[in-house]
Residue frames as a rotation matrix with the C-alpha (Angstrom) as fourth column:
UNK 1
0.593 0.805 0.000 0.00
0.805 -0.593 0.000 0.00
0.000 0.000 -1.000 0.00
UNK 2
-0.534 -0.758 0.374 1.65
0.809 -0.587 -0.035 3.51
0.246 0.284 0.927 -1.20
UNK 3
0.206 0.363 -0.909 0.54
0.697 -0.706 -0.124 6.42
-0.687 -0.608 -0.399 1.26
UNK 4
0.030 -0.638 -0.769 3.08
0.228 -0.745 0.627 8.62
-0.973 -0.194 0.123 0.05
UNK 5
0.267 0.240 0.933 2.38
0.961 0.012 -0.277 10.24
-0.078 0.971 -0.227 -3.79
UNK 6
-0.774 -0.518 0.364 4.34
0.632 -0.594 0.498 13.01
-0.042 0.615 0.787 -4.83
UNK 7
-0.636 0.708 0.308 0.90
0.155 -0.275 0.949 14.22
0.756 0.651 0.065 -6.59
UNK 8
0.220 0.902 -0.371 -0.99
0.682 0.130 0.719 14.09
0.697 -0.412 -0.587 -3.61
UNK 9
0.229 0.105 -0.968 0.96
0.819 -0.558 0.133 16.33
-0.526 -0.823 -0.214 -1.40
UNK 10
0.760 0.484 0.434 0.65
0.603 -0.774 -0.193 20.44
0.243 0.408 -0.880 -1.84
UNK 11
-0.050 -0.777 0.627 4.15
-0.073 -0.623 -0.779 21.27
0.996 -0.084 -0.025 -0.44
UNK 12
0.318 0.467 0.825 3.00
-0.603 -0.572 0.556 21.40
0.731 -0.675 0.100 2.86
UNK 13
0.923 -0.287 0.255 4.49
0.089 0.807 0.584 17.95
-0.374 -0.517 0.770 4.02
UNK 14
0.365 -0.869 -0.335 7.96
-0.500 0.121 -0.858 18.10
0.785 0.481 -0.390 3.96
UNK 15
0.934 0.237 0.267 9.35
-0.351 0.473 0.808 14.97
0.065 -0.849 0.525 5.79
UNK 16
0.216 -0.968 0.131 12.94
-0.975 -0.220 -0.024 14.31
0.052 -0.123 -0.991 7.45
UNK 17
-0.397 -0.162 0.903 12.86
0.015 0.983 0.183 10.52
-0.918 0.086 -0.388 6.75
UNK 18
-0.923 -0.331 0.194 12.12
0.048 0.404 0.914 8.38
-0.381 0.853 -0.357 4.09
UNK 19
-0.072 0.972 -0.225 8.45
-0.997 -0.068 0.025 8.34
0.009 0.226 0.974 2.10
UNK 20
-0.256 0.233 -0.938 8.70
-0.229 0.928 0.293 4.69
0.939 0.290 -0.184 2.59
UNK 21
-0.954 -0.205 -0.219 9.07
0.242 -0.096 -0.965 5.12
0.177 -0.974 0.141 5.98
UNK 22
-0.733 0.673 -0.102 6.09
-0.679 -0.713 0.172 7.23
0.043 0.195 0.980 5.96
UNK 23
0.128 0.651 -0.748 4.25
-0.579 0.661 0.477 4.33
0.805 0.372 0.461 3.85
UNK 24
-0.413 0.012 -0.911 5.45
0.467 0.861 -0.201 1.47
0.782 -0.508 -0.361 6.53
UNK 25
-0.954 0.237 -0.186 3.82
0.165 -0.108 -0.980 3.52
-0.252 -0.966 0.064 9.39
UNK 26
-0.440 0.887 0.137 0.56
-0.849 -0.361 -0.386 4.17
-0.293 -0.286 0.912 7.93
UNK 27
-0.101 0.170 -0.980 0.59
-0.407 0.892 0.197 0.51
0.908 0.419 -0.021 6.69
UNK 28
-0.717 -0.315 -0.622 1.20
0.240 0.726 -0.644 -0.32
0.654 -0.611 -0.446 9.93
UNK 29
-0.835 0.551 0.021 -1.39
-0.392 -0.567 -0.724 1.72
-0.387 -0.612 0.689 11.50
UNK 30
-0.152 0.790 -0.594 -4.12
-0.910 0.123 0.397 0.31
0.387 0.600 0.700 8.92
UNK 31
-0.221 0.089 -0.971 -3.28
-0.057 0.993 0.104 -2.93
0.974 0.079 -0.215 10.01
UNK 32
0.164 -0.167 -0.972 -3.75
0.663 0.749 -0.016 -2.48
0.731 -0.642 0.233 13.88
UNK 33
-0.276 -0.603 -0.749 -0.86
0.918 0.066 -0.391 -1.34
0.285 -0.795 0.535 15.45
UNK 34
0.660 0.461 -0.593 -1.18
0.744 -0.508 0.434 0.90
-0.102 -0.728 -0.678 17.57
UNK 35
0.838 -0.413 0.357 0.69
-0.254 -0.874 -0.414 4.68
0.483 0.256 -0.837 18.09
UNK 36
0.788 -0.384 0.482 2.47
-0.480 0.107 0.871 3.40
-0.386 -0.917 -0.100 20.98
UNK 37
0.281 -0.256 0.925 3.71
0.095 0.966 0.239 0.47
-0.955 0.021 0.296 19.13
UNK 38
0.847 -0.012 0.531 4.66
0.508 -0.274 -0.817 1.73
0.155 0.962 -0.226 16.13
UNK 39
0.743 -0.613 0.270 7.10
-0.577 -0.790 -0.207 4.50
0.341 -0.002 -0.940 17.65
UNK 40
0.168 -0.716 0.677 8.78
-0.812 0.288 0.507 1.89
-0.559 -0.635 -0.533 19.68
UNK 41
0.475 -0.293 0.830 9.06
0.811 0.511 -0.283 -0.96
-0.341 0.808 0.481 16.36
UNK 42
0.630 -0.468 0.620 10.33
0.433 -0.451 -0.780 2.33
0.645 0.760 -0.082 14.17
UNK 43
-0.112 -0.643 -0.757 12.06
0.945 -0.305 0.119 4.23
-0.308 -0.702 0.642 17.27
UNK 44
-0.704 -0.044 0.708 10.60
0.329 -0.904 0.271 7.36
0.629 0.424 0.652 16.36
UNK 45
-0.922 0.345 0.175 8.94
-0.332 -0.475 -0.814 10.26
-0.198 -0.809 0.553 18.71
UNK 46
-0.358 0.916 -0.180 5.07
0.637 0.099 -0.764 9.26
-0.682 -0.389 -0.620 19.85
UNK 47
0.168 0.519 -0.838 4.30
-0.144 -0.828 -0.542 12.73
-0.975 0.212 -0.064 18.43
UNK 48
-0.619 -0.128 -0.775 6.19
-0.722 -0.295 0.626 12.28
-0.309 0.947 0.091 15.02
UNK 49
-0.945 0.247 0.213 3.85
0.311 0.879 0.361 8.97
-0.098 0.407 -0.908 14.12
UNK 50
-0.315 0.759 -0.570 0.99
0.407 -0.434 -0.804 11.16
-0.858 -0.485 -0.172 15.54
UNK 51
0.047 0.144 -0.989 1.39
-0.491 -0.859 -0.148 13.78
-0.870 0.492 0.030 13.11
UNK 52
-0.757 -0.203 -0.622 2.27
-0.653 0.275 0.705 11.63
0.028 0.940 -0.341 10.13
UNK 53
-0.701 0.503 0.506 -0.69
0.605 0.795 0.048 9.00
-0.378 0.340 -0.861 10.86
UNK 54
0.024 0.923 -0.385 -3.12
0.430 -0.357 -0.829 12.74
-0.902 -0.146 -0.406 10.77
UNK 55
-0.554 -0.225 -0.801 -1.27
-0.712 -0.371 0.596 13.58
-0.431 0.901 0.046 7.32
UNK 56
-0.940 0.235 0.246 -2.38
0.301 0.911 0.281 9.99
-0.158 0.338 -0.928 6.09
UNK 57
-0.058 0.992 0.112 -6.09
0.839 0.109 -0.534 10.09
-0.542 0.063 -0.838 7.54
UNK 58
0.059 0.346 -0.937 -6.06
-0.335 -0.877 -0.345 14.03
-0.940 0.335 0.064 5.67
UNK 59
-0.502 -0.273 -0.821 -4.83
-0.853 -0.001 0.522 12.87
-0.143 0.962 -0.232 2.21
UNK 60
-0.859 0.419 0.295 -6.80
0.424 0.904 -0.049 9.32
-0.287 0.083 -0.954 2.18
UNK 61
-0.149 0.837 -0.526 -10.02
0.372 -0.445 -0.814 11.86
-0.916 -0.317 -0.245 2.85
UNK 62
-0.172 -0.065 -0.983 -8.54
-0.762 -0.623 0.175 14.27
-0.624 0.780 0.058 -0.11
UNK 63
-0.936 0.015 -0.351 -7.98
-0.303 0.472 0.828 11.07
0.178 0.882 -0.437 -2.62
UNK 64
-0.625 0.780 0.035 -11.55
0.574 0.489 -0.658 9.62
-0.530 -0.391 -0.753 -1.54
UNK 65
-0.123 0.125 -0.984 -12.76
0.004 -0.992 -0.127 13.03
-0.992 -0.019 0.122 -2.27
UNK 66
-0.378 -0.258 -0.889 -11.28
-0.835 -0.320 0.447 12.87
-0.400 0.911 -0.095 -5.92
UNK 67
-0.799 -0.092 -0.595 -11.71
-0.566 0.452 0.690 9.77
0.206 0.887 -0.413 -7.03
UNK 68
-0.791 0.612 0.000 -14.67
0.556 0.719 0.416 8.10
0.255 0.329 -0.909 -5.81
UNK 69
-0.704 0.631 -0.326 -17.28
-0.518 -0.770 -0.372 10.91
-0.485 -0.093 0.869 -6.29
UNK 70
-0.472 0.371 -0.799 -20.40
-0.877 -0.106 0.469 9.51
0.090 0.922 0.376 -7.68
UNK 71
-0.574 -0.302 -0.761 -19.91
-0.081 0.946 -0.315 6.17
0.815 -0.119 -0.567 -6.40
UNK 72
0.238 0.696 0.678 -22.48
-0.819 -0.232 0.525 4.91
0.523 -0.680 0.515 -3.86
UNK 73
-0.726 -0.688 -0.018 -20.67
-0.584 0.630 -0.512 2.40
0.364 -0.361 -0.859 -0.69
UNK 74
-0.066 0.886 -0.458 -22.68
-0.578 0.340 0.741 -0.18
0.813 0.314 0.490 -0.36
UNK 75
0.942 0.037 -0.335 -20.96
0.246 0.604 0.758 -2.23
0.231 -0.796 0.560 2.23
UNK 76
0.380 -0.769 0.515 -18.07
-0.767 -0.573 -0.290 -1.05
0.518 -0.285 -0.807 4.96
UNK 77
0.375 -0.015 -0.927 -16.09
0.430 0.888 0.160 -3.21
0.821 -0.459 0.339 6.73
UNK 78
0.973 0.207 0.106 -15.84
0.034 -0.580 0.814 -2.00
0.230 -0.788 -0.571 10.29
UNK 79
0.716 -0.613 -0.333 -12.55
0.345 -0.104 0.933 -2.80
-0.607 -0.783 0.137 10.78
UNK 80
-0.282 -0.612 0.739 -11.28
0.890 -0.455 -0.036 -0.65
0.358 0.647 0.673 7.91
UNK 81
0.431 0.637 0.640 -13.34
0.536 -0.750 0.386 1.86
0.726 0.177 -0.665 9.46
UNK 82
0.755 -0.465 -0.463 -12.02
0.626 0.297 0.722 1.78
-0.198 -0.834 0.514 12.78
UNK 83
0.000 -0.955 -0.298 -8.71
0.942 -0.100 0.320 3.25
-0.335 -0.280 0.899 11.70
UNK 84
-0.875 -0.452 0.176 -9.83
0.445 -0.892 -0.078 6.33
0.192 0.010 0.981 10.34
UNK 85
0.341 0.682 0.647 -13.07
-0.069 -0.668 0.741 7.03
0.937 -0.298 -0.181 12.43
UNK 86
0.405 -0.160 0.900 -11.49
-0.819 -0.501 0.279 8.00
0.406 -0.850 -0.334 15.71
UNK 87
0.983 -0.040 -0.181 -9.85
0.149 0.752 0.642 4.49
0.110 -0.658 0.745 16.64
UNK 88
0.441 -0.801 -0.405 -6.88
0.897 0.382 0.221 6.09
-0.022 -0.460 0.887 16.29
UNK 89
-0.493 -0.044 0.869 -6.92
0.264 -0.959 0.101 9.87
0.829 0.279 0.484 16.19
């Protein structure tokens, strides 16, 4: 799964690690893990996973947005839902 698109960000994200990096924490967040648990598997700050998992949930929203106007969801699975209605924000 590829968080991180060039095309999707406005300048505003400008990140001192890798964009894979990036991608393996919000993969890892989708699947599960937790904030906690994440910073201490990557060793990075609580806060910096924070802030990159609320870039994610903002740009997921934006590409939703774009590409699946029109489109009526018929069926959610809860535990996709989970990760970006408040189970982890």
């Amino acid at each position: 799964m590829l968080f991180f698109q060039q095309e999707w960000f406005d300048g505003a994200l400008t990140l001192q690690s890798s964009p894979s990096r990036f991608d393996e924490v919000a993969t890892m967040s989708v699947n599960g893990i937790g904030k906690s648990a994440i910073s201490r598997i990557k060793r990075m700050a609580w806060s910096t996973v924070c802030r990159w998992l609320e870039v994610a949930f903002r740009y997921a929203q934006q590409f939703n947005s774009h590409f699946l106007q029109g489109y009526e969801i018929a069926e959610l699975q809860a535990d996709e839902i989970r990760t970006f209605v408040g189970g982890k924000f």
